[in-house]
N, C-alpha and C positions, 0 to 999 in steps of 0.2 A: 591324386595321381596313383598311379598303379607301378608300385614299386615291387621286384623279384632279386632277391642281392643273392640268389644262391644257385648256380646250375654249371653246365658241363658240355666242354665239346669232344670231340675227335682228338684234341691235345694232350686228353688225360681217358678217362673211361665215358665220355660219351658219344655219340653215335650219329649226329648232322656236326658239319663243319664251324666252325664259328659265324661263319656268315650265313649260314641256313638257322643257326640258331639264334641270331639277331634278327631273320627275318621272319620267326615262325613268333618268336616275343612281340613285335612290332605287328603282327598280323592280328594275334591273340590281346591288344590293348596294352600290351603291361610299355612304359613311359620312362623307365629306371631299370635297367637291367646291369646284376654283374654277373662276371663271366672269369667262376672262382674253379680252375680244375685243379685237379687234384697233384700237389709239388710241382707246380708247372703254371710259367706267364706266355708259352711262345705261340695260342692263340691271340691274345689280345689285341695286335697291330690289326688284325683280319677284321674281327670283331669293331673295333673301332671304326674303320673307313666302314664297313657296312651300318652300323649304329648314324654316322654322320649323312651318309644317306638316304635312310631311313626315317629320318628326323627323331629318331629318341638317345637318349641320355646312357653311355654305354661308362660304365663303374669296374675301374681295373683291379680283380681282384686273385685272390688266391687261394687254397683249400690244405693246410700245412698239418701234415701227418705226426701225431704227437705220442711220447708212449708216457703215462703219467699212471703209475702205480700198477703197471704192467700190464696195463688197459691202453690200448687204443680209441685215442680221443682224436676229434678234429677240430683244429681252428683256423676258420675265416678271415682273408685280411680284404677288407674292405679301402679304397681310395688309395691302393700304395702305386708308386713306380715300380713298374715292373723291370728298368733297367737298372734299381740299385744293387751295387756289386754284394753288400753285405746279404741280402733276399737271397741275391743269385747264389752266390756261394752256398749258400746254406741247402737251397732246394736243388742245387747239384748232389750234396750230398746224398740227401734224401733219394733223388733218381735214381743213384749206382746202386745203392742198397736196393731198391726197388728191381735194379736188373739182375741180383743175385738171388732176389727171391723168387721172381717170375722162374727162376733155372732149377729153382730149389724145391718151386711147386709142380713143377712138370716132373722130377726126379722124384719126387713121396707119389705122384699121382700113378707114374710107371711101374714102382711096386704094388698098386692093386688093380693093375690089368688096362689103365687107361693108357694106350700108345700116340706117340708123339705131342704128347699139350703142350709142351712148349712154343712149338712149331706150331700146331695149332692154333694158338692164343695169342701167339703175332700176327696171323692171319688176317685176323681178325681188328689189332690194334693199328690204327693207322698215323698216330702221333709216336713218339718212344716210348712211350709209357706201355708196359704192359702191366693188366691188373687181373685182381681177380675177378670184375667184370668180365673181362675177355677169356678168362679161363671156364668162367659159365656160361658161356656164348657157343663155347666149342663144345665143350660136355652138354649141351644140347643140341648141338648140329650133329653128335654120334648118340646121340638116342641114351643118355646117362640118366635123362631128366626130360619131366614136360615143360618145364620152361626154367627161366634163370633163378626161379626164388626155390623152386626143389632142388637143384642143384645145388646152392649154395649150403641149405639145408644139410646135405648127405654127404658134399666132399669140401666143402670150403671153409667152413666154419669150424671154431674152437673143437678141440678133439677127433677133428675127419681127416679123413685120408689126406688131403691137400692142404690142410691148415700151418700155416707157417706164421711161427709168433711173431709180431712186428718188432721192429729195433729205430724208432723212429725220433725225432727231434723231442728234446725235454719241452714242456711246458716256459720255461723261462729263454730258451733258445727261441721257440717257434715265436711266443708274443713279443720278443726283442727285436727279430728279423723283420715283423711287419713294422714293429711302429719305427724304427730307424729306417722304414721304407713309408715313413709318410701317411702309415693307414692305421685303422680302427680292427684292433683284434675284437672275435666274436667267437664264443663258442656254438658248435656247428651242431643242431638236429639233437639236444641234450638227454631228449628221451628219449632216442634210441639206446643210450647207453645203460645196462645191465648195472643200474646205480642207486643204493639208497640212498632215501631222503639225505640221510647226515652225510652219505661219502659226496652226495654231489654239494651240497652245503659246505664240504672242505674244499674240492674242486674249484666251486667257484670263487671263495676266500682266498686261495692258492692262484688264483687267474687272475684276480683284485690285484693282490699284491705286487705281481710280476707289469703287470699295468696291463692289463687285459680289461676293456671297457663294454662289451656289450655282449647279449646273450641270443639266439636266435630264438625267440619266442615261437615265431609259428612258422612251421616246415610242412613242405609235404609229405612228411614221414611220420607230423603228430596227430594224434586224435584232436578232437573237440576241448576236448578234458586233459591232456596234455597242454595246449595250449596255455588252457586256464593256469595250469600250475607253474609254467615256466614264467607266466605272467608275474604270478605271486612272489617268485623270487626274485625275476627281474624289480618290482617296486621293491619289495624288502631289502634286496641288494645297494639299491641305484642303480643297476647295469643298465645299459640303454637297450631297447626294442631292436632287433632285427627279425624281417621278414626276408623268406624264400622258397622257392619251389622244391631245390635238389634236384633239379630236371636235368636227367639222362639221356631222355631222346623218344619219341612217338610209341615205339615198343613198349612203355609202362604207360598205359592211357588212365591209371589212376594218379597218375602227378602230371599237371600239366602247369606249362609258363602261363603267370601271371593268374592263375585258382589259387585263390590265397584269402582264406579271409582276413576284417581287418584284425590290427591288433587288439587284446581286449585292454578294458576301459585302464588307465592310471598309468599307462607306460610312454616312456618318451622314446618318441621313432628315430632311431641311430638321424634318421636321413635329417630332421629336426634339432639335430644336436649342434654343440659349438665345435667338436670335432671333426664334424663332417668335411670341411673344407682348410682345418688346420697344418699347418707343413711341420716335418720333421722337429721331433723336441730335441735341439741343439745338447744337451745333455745326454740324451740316449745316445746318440750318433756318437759323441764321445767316447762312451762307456764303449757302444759295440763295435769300435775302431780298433781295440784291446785284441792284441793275438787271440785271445784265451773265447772273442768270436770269431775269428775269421780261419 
């Protein structure tokens, strides 16, 4: 079976609706798709009635924005309920922050000549979410950039004009909120982060502990050879295998739904796990009942 546990609709920074993204997965083979955008479930109802049918297997997930040593990490919640209040609560907060940044990067982008981004870049976002996707969408439609990966390059990123540090959920927050919602935390796309060997070796010790159980091996964001190495730690770890796209939407025709190879050899597939279909560990719930989450 052709499984994609990682991609994005219109609800967060992608670009077909959830139902068009169910139906371009289901065109494309893939049999398992989740549908993880980014601090945000209020695709998933859509997603689902289209997944059902469609005849494939639609995986309710999340993409939860984390700051862990003043790095911006992402992690994946795979199988949660998207209507628990603790999730919810928590990825509310995350949105507000999110709508003070989007104001905060239109304001740095104004002092070096770029008018109205903000406006702009709502334009463009058709869920609440505005992101810096959408802010490279616009600074491409005024000619900033020939496409969204220069952009991002010259005004988005660390040390640019538009770059705004994130202030996002701690690592013990973010994998707390999934699993008292039911799912399998995963860390998201591991090579793309700007991480040595040792600091991601503490990361994922730090993600261990906090109960974070799987690692996303193969992304449409890694090499061949990334692969191999996320593999390596995933067995050396025990973290379980996840696979996924990170599909944004037809405009990146180097990542598409369901181009995935498999996982490499000695890793166990999250979806193969005893987790996979597990409910909420009555003791976490507990714990995350405690003011000191909510």
């Amino acid at each position: 079976m052709i499984h994609d546990l990682h991609s994005h609709s219109l609800a967060s920074d992608g670009t077909l609706s959830p139902r068009d993204l169910v139906a371009r997965a289901a065109a494309a083979g893939v049999q398992v798709l989740a549908l993880t955008d980014h601090d945000e479930t209020a695709g998933i109802a859509e997603a689902e009635q289209a997944a059902a049918e469609l005849g494939i297997r639609l995986v309710s997930g999340v993409e939860v924005s984390v700051t862990w040593e003043r790095m911006t990490i992402h992690v994946v919640g795979l199988n949660i309920d998207p209507e628990h209040p603790v999730l919810n609560a928590g990825l509310e907060r995350l949105r507000v922050y999110r709508d003070w940044r989007a104001e905060e990067i239109g304001r740095r982008l104004a002092k070096h000549g770029v008018r109205d981004a903000h406006a702009g870049a709502r334009a463009f976002a058709r869920g609440r979410i505005v992101s810096r996707t959408h802010f490279a969408h616009y600074l491409v439609s005024q000619g900033f950039g020939r496409d969204t990966r220069a952009v991002f390059q010259h005004f988005l990123r660390r040390n640019k004009p538009g770059h705004v540090p994130g202030e996002w959920a701690g690592l013990e927050e973010a994998v707390g909120w999934i699993r008292v919602a039911g799912g399998i935390a995963v860390v998201a796309h591991p090579a793309r982060y700007d991480l040595s060997a040792t600091k991601l070796r503490r990361l994922l010790a730090e993600f261990m502990a906090c109960g974070g159980e799987a690692l996303e091996v193969v992304s449409g964001s890694h090499s061949r050879d990334d692969n191999e190495t996320m593999a390596a730690h995933a067995r050396r770890t025990g973290l379980l295998a996840s696979a996924g796209s990170d599909f944004h939407g037809p405009e990146n025709p180097w990542v598409e739904l369901g181009r995935l190879p498999e996982l490499p050899v000695g890793c166990l597939p999250v979806w193969e796990s005893e987790a996979w279909t597990r409910c909420p560990p009555s003791a976490a719930e507990a714990v995350l009942r405690t003011p000191a989450y909510l």
